[in-house]
C-alpha positions in Angstrom: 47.0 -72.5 65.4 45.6 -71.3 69.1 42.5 -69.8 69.3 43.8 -66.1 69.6 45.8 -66.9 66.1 42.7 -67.9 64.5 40.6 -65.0 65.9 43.2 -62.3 64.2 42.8 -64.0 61.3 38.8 -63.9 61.0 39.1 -60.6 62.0 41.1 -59.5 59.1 39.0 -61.6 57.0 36.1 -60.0 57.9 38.1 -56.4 57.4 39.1 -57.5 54.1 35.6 -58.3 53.3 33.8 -55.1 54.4 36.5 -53.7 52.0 35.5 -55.0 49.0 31.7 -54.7 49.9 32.5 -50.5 50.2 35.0 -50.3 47.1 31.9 -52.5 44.9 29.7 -50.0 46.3 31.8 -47.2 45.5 32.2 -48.5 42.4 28.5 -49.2 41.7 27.7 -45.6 42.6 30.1 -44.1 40.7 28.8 -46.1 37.4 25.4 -45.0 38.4 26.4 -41.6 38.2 28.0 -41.3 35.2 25.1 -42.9 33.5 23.0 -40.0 35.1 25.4 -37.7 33.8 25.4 -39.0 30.5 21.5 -39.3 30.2 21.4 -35.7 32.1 24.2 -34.8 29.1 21.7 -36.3 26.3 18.9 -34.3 27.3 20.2 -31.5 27.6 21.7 -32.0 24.2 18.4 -32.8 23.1 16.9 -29.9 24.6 19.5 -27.5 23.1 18.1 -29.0 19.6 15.0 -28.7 20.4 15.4 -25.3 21.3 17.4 -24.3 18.2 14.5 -25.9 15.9 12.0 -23.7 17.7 14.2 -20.8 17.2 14.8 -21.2 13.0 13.6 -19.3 10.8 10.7 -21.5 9.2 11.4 -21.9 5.4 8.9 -23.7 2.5 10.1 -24.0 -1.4 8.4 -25.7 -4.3 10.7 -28.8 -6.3 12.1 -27.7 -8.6 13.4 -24.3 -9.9 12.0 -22.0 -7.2 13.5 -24.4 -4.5 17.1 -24.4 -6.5 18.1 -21.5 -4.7 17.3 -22.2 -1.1 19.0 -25.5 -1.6 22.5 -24.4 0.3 20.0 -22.5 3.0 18.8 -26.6 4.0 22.3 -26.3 5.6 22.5 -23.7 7.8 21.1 -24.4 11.6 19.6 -20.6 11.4 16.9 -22.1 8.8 14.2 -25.0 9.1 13.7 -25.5 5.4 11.5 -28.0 3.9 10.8 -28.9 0.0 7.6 -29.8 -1.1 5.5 -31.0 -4.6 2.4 -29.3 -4.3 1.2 -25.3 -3.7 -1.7 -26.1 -1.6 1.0 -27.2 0.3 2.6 -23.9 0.6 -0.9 -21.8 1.0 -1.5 -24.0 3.9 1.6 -23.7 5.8 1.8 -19.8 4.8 -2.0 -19.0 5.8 -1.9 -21.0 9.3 1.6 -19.4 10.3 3.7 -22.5 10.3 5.9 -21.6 7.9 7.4 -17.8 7.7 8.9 -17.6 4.4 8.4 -19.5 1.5 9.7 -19.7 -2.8 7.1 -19.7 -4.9 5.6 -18.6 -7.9 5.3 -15.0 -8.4 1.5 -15.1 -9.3 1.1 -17.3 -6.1 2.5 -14.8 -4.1 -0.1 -11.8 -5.7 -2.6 -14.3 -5.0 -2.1 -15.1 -1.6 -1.9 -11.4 -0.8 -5.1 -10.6 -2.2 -6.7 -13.6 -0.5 -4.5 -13.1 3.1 -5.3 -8.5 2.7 -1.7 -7.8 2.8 -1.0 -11.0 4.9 2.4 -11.5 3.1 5.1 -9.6 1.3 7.1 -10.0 -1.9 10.9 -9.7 -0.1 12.5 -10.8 -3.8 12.7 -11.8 -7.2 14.2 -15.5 -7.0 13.7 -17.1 -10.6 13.6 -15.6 -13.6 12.5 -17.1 -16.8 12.3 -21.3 -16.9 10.8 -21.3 -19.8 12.1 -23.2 -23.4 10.5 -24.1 -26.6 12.1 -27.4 -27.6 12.6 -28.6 -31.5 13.0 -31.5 -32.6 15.9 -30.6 -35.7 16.0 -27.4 -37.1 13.7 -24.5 -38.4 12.5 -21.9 -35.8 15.0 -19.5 -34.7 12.7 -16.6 -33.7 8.9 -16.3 -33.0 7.7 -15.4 -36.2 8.8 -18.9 -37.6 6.3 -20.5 -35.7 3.5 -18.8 -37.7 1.8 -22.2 -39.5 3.1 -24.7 -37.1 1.9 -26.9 -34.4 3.2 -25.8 -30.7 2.8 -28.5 -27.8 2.6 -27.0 -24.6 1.1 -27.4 -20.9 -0.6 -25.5 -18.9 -3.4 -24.4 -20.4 -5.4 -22.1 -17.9 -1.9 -20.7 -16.4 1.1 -19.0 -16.4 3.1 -21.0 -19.5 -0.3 -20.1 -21.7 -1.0 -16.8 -20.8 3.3 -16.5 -21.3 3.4 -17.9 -24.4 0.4 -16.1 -26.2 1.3 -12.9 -25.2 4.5 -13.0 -26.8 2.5 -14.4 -29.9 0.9 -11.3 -30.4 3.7 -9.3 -29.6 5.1 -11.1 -32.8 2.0 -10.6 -34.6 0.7 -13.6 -34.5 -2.5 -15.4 -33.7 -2.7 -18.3 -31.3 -5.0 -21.0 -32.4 -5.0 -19.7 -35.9 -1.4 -18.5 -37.2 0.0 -20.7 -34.3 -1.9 -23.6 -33.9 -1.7 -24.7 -29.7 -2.1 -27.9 -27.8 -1.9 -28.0 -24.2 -1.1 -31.4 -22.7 -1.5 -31.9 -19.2 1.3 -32.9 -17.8 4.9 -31.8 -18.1 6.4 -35.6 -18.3 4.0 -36.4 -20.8 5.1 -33.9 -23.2 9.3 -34.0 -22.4 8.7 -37.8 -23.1 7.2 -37.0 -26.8 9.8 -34.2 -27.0 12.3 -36.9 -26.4 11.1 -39.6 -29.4 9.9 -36.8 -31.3 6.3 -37.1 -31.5 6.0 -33.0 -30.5 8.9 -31.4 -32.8 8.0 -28.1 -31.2 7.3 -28.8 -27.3 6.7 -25.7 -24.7 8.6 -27.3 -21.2 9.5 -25.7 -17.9 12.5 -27.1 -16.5 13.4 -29.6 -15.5 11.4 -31.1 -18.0 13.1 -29.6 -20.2 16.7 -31.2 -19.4 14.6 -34.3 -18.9 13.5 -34.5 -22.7 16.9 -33.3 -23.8 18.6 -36.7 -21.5 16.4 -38.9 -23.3 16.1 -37.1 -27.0 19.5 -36.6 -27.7 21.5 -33.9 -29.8 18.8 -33.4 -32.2 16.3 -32.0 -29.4 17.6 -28.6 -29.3 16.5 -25.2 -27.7 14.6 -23.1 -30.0 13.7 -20.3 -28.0 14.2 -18.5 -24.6 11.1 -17.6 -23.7 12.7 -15.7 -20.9 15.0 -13.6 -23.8 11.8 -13.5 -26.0 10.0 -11.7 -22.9 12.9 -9.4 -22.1 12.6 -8.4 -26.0 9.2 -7.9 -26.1 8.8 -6.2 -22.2 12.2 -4.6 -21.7 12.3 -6.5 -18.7 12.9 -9.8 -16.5 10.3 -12.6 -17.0 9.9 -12.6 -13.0 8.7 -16.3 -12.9 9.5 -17.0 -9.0 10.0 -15.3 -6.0 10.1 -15.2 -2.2 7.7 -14.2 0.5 7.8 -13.3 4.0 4.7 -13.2 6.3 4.0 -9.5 6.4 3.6 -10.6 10.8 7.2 -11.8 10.7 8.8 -9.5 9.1 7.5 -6.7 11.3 8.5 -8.1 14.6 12.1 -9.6 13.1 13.3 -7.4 11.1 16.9 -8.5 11.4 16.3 -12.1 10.4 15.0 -10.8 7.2 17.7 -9.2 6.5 19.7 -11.6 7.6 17.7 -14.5 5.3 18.6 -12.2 2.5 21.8 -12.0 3.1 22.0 -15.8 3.5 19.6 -16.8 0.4 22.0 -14.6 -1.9 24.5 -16.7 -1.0 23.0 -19.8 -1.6 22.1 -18.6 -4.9 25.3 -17.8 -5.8 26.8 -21.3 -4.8 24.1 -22.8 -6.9 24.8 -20.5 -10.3 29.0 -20.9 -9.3 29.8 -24.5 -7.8 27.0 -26.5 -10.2 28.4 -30.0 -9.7 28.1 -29.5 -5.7 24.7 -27.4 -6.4 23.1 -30.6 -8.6 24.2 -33.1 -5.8 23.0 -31.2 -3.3 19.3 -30.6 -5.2 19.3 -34.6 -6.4 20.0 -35.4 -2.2 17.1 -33.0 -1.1 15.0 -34.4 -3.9 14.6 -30.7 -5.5 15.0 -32.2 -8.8 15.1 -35.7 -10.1 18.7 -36.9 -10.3 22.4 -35.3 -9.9 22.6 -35.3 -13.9 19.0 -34.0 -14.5 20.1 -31.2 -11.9 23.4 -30.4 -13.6 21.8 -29.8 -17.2 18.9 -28.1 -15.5 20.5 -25.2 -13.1 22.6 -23.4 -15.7 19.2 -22.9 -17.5 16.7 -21.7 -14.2 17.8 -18.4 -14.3 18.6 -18.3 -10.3 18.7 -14.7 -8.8 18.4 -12.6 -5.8 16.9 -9.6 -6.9 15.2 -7.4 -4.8 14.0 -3.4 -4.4 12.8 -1.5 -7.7 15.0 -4.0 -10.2 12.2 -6.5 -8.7 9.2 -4.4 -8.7 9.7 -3.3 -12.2 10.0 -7.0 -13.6 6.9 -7.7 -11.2 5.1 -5.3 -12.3 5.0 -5.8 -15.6 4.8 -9.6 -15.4 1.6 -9.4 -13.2 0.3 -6.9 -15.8 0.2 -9.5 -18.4 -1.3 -12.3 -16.4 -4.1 -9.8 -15.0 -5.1 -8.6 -18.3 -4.9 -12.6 -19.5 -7.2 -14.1 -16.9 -7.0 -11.8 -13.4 -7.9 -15.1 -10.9 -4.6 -15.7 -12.0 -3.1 -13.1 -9.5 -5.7 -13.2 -7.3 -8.6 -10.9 -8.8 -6.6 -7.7 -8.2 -3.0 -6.2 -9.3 -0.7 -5.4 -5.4 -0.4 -2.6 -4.5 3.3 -1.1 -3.6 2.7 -2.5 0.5 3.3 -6.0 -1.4 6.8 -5.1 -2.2 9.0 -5.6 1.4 
């Protein structure tokens, strides 16, 4: 090949090669954009997360029966809802703003707005009576068959006491002489002797209750409603749990309250309707101990969504009762109407 031959051939070489150089640039660039565009993509993403957790409505509920309810609500993006084991818990997070609505128990809620001078609001009535007396066999079908018999209960210095006593008198009888009380102090202490029938006649909340029952067998039966046995005595609703709103919140979003009405009806009502999906649901969220424990427990929490005078009235009267028992156990003080929403 002459020298000419041999130049057109570098030359295209040398074309050839500049070629590849630009495409591999190309090519380089355009994989360095799409990862910008992806990592652009994920933060925004993030962002839009971020931005939708900031702008949720701020939910806290108690394990167990007062949390039931707000268990379908952990599912909707409109609500940041968290579950927790301890009221101090809820006081704290209600007190320094961090949470704006919150289950809890109704004497709780007179309490904190006593303590907060209207900080809060009672927006509805979302538990009614949790409350059974458990036999071990048979015997007591009402009240008055209690009179010369040994009750184990818990606790003593609180709601299930100052319950439980009053309808004793209603019944005419006398706690710690007619009805002789022990108060244990902790709810798996007593379901357990429930259960291998140590305490024949055992006072339980659920789900300590459906605990005892899961471990005691057909013979461990319930006795008495206390929630019925209240209704008889009162003429109304033993108003056990309900839900606040910080009175701040409310006022300047008005519409989300209604809305988290609307919304925590409805989660109620899948609870009391679809209890297999409710019980999974509560066992996953760690509301209650177990999917079974869950399914025996629900049917007997008496979940609701009652608010306006149906909710006052049963309010009312319960607070009555606790006030007249030991009044630090609503706070010092009866509410006034501004508690009601």
């Amino acid at each position: 090949m002459n020298a000419l031959g041999m130049g057109k051939k570098l030359g295209v070489l040398v074309v050839f090669a500049a070629l590849l150089m630009c495409l591999g640039a190309c090519g380089q660039q355009t994989s360095s954009t799409n990862a910008s565009s992806s990592a652009s993509a994920s933060t925004s993403s993030a962002s839009a997360s971020s931005t939708a957790a900031a702008n949720a409505v701020h939910v806290m509920a108690l394990n167990g029966p007062t949390g039931i309810g707000m268990a379908r609500l952990s599912q909707n993006s409109a609500y940041d809802v968290r579950f927790v084991g301890a009221t101090d818990e809820v006081v704290s997070a209600i007190s320094s703003g961090s949470v704006d609505i919150a289950a809890v128990p109704t004497n709780l809620a007179a309490t904190l707005y006593n303590k907060t001078q209207g900080g809060v609001k009672m927006l509805a009535v979302d538990t009614y009576g949790t409350l059974y007396l458990l036999q071990k066999g048979e015997g007591v079908s009402s009240l008055s068959d209690l009179s010369g018999k040994r009750v184990y209960a818990t606790g003593a210095g609180a709601n299930p006491q100052y319950i439980f006593e009053y309808l004793l008198q209603q019944a005419g009888l006398e706690p710690g002489k007619t009805v002789n009380i022990e108060y244990l102090p902790e709810h798996s202490e007593l379901a357990a002797l429930a259960a291998n029938g140590e305490a024949e006649l055992a006072l339980l909340p659920e789900p300590f209750v459906s605990v005892a029952q899961a471990k005691g067998g057909d013979s461990l039966r319930v006795a008495l409603n206390i929630g019925e046995e209240w209704k008889k005595a009162t003429g109304t609703e033993l108003a056990m749990g309900c839900v606040i709103v910080r009175s701040e919140f409310a006022e300047q979003h008005p519409e989300a309250v209604k809305q988290f009405l609307e919304d925590l009806n409805a989660s109620v009502q899948f609870a009391n309707n679809d209890i297999d999906a409710a019980a999974q649901l509560c066992a996953d969220l760690r509301i209650l101990p177990n999917a079974a424990v869950a399914k025996s427990a629900i049917p007997k929490c008496s979940l609701v969504c009652v608010t306006g005078a149906d909710a006052q009235a049963a309010v009312d009267g319960y607070l009555a009762v606790l006030y007249k028992a030991n009044p630090k156990s609503v706070g010092s003080a009866l509410p006034d109407k501004a508690f009601y929403y």
